[in-house]
N, C-alpha and C positions, 0 to 999 in steps of 0.2 A: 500489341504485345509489349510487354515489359523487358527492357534493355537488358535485365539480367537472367529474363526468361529463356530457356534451351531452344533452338531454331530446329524444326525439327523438316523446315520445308525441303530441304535436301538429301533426306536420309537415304533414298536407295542409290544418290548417286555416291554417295559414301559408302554406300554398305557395297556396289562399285567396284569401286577403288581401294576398298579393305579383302573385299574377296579376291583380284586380282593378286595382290601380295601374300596372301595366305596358303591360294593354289601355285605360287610359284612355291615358295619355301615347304611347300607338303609336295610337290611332283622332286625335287631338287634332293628329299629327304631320300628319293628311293629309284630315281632315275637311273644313278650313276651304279647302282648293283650290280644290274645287267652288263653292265659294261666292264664291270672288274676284270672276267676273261680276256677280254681283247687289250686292257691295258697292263695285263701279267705278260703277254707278248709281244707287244709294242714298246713297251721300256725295258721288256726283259729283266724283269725283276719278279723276286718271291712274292707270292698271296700275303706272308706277311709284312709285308712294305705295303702294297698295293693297294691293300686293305684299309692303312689310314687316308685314304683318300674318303672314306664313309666314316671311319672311328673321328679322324679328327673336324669334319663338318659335326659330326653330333652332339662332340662332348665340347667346344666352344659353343652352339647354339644353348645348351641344357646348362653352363655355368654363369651366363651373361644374365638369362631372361628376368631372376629377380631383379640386379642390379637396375637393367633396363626399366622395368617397374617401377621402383624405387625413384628415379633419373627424371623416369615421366611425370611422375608427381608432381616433380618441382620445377621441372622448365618448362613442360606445355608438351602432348605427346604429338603434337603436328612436327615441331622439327625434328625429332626423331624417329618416327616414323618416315618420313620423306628422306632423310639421313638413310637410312634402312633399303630404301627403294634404289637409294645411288650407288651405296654401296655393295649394296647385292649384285648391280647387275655390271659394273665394274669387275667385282669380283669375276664374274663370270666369263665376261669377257678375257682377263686373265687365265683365268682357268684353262677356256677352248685353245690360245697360242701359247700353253706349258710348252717347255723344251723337253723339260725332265720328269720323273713322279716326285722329286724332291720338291718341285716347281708348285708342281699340282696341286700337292700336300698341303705347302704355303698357301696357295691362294685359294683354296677353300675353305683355309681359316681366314681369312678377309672375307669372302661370299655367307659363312656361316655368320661372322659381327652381322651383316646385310641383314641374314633371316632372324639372326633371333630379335634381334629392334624391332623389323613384321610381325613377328612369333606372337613376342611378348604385349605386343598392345593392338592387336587387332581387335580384341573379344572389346578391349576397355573403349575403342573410340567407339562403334557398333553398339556398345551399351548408353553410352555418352549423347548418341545421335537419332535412337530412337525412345517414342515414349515408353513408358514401364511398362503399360499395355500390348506393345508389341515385342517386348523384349526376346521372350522365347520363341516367336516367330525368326524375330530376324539370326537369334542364336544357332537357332535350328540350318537355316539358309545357310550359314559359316557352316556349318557341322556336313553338309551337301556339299558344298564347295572341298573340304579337307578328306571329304571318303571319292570325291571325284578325281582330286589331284592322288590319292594313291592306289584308282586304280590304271590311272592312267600315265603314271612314272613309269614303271617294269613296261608297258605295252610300250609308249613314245619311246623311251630310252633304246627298246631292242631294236626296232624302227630303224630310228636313226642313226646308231650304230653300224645295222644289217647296209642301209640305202647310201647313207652320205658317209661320216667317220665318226669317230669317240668325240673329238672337237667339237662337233653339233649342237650334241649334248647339252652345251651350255653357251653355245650363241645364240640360240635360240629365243634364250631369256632375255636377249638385247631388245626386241621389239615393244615385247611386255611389260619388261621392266620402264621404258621410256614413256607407253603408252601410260603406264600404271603412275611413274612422278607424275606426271602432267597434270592427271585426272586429281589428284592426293595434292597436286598446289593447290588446286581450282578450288576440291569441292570441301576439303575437310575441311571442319571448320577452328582456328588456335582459340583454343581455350586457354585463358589464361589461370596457371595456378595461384594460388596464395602465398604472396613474398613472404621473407624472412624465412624459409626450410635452408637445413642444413643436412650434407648428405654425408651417413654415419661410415666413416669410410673402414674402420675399424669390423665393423659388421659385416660389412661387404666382403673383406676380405679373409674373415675365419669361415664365412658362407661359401666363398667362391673354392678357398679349400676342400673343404669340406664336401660338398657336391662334386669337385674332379676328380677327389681321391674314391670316392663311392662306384662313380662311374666307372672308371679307370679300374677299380678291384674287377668290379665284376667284367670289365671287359678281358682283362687277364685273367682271369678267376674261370671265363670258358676257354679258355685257350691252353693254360697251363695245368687245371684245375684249384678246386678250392682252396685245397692243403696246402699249395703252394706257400710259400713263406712270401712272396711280392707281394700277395693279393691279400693275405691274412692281414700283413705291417699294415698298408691301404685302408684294409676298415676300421682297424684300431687309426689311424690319421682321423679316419670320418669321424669316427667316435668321439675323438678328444676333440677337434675343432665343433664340433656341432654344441657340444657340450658349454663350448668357450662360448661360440656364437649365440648361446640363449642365455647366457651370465652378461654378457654384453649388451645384448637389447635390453634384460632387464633391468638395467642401470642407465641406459641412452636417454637424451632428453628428447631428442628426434630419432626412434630407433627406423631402421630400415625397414622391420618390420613389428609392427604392435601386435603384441603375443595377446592383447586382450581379447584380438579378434575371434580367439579362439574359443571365448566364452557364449559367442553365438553358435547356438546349436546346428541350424541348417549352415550353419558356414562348413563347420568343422566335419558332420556329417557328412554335405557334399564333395568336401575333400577324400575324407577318406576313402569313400565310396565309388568317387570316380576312381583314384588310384590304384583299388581293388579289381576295377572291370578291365581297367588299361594292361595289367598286369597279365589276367584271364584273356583277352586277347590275343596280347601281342605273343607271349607262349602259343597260343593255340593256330597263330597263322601261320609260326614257324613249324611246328610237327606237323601238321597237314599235308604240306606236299610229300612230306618222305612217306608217309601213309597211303596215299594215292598214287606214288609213282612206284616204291617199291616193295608194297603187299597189294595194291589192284595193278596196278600194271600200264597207268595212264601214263602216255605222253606227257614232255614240259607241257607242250601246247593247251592240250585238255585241262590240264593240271592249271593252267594259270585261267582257263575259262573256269573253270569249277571256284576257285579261289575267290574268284571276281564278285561270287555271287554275295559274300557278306559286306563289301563297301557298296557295292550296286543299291542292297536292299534298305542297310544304313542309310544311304544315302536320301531315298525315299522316305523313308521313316522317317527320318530328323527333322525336317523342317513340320512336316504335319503333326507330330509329338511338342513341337514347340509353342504351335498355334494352340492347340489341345491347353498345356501348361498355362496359355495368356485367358485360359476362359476357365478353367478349374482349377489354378492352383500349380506348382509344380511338383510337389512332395507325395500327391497319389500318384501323378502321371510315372515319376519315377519309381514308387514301387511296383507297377505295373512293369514295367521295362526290365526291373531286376529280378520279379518274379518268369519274364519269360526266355531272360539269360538262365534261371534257376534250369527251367524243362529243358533249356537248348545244349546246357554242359552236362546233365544228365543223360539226354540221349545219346551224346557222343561217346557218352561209357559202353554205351552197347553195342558201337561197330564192333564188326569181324573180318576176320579176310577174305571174306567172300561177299562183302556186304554191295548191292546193286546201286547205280550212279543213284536212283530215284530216293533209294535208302540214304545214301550219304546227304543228297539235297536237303532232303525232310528233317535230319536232325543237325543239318551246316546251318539252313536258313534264321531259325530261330535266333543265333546268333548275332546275324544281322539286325532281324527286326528289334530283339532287343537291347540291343546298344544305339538304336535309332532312336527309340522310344525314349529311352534315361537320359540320351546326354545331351538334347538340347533344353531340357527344364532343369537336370541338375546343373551345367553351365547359367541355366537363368537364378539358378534358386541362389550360386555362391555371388555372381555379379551382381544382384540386386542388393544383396547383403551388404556391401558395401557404396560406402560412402563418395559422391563425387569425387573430393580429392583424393583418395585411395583406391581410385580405379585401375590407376595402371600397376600396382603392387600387386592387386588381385588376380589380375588379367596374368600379370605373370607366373601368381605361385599355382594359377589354372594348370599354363602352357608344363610347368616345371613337374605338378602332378602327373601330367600325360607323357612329360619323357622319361623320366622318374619311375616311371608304371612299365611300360613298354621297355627299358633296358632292363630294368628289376623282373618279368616274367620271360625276356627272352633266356637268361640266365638261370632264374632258378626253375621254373620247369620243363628246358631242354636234362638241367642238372638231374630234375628231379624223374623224367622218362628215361635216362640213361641208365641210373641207379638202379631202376625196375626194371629195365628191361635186362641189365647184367642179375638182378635177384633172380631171374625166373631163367638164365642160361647155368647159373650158379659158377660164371665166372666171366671175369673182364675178356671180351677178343680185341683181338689187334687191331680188326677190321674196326673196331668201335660198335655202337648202338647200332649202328645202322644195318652192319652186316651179321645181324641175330637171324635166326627163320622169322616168318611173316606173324608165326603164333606167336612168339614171344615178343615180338613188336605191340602185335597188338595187346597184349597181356600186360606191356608195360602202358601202354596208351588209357588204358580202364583207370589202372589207379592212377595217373596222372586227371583224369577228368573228374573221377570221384573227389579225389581233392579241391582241386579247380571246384567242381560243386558244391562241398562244403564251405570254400571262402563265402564263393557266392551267395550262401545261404546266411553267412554270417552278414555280408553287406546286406540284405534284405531285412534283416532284423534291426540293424541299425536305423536303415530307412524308415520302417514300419514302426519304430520308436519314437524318429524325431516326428514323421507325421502326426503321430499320439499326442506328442507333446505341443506341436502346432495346434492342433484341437484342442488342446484340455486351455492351452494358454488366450487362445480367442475366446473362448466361453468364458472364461474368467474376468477377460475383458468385457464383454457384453454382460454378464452380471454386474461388476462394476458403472456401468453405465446407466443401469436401471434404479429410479427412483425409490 
């Protein structure tokens, strides 16, 4: 083999030691929810203090992951990544001997630095470490790994809250984390980047702006509402920094990020297109339980067995959708997958309040299966797009799409079933959305998914463009070739 050729003999033990830190920072993303209760009474403090114990792990993980990106490029994503594994479980161990929630707060902004270094370049070493052949296989495996860690946060977390104490929580992560450096000295392998980069630091920071302020709207933005004048200043911040931040790279010699990238079509598509379904999700996982627990009448318990069933099936789907994408291609496999997101948000317009568990399964599952389907070949289709030394830029503006997505639908389509659901009482209650009758609930839940199914419909045409365009452009080439 040739000294500069990729070493691929160690790849599952990498892929290992990538999965390990992925499923910690996906269990870690959703662990501590459950626990919010018992630590509004153990420090005795309001929901809203208690709360940045989740607000603030999210919005440090979602403003680092470019940078990190960006960082990796140029020093070699081995020591940052193994950075990531110490620092996360440091954190954590902090975390479990807090005295105070002020404590807490703090050091799961030092445990989130941890995740998002994991976050941000897991996808790019996994890419880095297998052949291109196997890409959407092993993408697929990460995408099993990330629907297993969250369905398995809310379940561990009550656990061990319920058995041992809140502390657990996040000692827990000491054994793993220690097991996980070890593995991540051994087996990943330092690649070294190309000297002379210079990291745009100017960029970094109308970007790192820019995305708190985004997040931060809409985190206040459900709390206080829209109107509110915090949340409004906040997106006009987003606005003008973002603004600043692409006048900046267009003029950087080494910009942080190269806007050219975006002239590749399956890049830019896969972008979009995941951020569309992240968005259609993460709304959808959060109206669901109020659906089920108060217009059918389920138990949490039931309620979080019912729930389970779209990372379960995700979970399954993914990697075998990935295999699929290394032998066809990935731009059918993904229209496949958002055409059966298309039936799956569809039928969810048709529950009722009387609708039978076998009813809610048959139009929940589809959801599952197709975000199984799409997102381990559109993860292959944007990392392949890119260039070795731009892997972990990639890998980040992936991770940045997915939280980007899921804060932006928890926000606008809780916003947007509220709205509907006060149109059809024909006024605001005190109790809020929730405490409308069951028919107006669901009345609002209709036009929430009909929308949700028109985006979705819109992602689909996108997809079913650039595949077009993928075929029209290899036939061109293969003309070209002919004599």
């Amino acid at each position: 083999m040739d000294e500069h050729s990729p070493d691929y003999s160690r790849k599952w033990y990498v892929m290992a030691a990538v999965g390990m830190g992925i499923f910690l920072s996906t269990v870690d993303g959703s662990i501590v929810n459950i626990a919010l209760p018992t630590l509004v009474n153990t420090f005795e403090r309001d929901l809203a203090i208690v709360q940045w114990v989740v607000l603030a792990y999210m919005l440090t993980v979602s403003v680092l992951l470019l940078g990190v990106g960006r960082a990796a490029d140029m020093i070699g994503k081995k020591p940052l990544y193994t950075a990531g594994f110490i620092i996360f479980t440091i954190g954590s161990v902090l975390c479990g001997l807090s005295p105070t929630i002020f404590f807490l707060i703090g050091f799961r902004v030092i445990q989130a630095i941890g995740a998002a270094l994991i976050m941000a370049l897991g996808m790019a070493i996994v890419t880095e470490s297998f052949p291109s052949t196997e890409r959407g296989k092993a993408l697929g495996i990460i995408g099993g790994v990330v629907s297993i860690g969250i369905v398995v946060g809310p379940t561990l977390g009550g656990l061990i809250t319920d058995i041992l104490s809140w502390h657990w929580i996040f000692f827990v992560n000491l054994p793993v984390g220690v097991i996980g450096t070890v593995m991540v000295l051994r087996f990943v392998p330092n690649v070294k980047p190309p000297g002379g980069q210079r990291f745009d630091y100017w960029g970094a920071v109308t970007l790192f702006i820019s995305i708190f302020a985004l997040l931060l709207g809409f985190t206040l933005g459900q709390q206080n509402g829209f109107t509110d004048r915090f949340p409004l200043l906040l997106f006009a911040l987003w606005a003008l920094f973002l603004i600043l931040f692409v006048l900046i790279e267009r003029r950087a010699e080494q910009p942080m990020i190269d806007l050219a990238v975006f002239k590749d079509d399956q890049f830019s598509v896969g972008l979009v297109t995941g951020f569309i379904t992240f968005i259609a999700i993460a709304g959808t996982v959060l109206l669901m339980p109020f659906y089920l627990q108060n217009v059918l009448g389920y138990s949490t318990r039931e309620v979080g067995l019912l729930m389970a069933v779209v990372p379960v099936v995700l979970g399954i789907a993914a990697p075998l959708s990935g295999s699929l994408s290394d032998r066809f291609g990935t731009r059918p496999i993904t229209v496949i997958g958002l055409l059966v997101l298309l039936v799956g948000y569809y039928s969810l317009s048709t529950l009722k309040t009387d609708t039978p568990t076998i009813g809610f399964l048959l139009r929940f599952l589809p959801i599952g299966i197709g975000m199984g389907i799409f997102q381990s070949p559109n993860n292959s289709a944007i990392m392949g797009s890119a260039s070795r030394s731009r892997l972990g830029i990639v890998s980040g503006m992936l991770a940045i799409t997915r939280s980007l997505g899921q804060t932006t639908g928890v926000a606008l389509l809780v916003a947007l079933w509220t709205s509907r659901v006060f149109a059809r009482t024909g006024s605001k209650l005190s109790t809020g959305a929730t405490g409308a009758t069951p028919a107006d609930q669901v009345a609002g839940l209709h036009d929430t998914f009909v929308f949700i199914t028109i985006v979705i419909g819109l992602a689909l045409a996108l997809s079913a463009w650039a595949l077009f365009q993928q075929r029209w452009k290899t036939g061109r080439d293969i003309e070209a070739q002919l004599p």
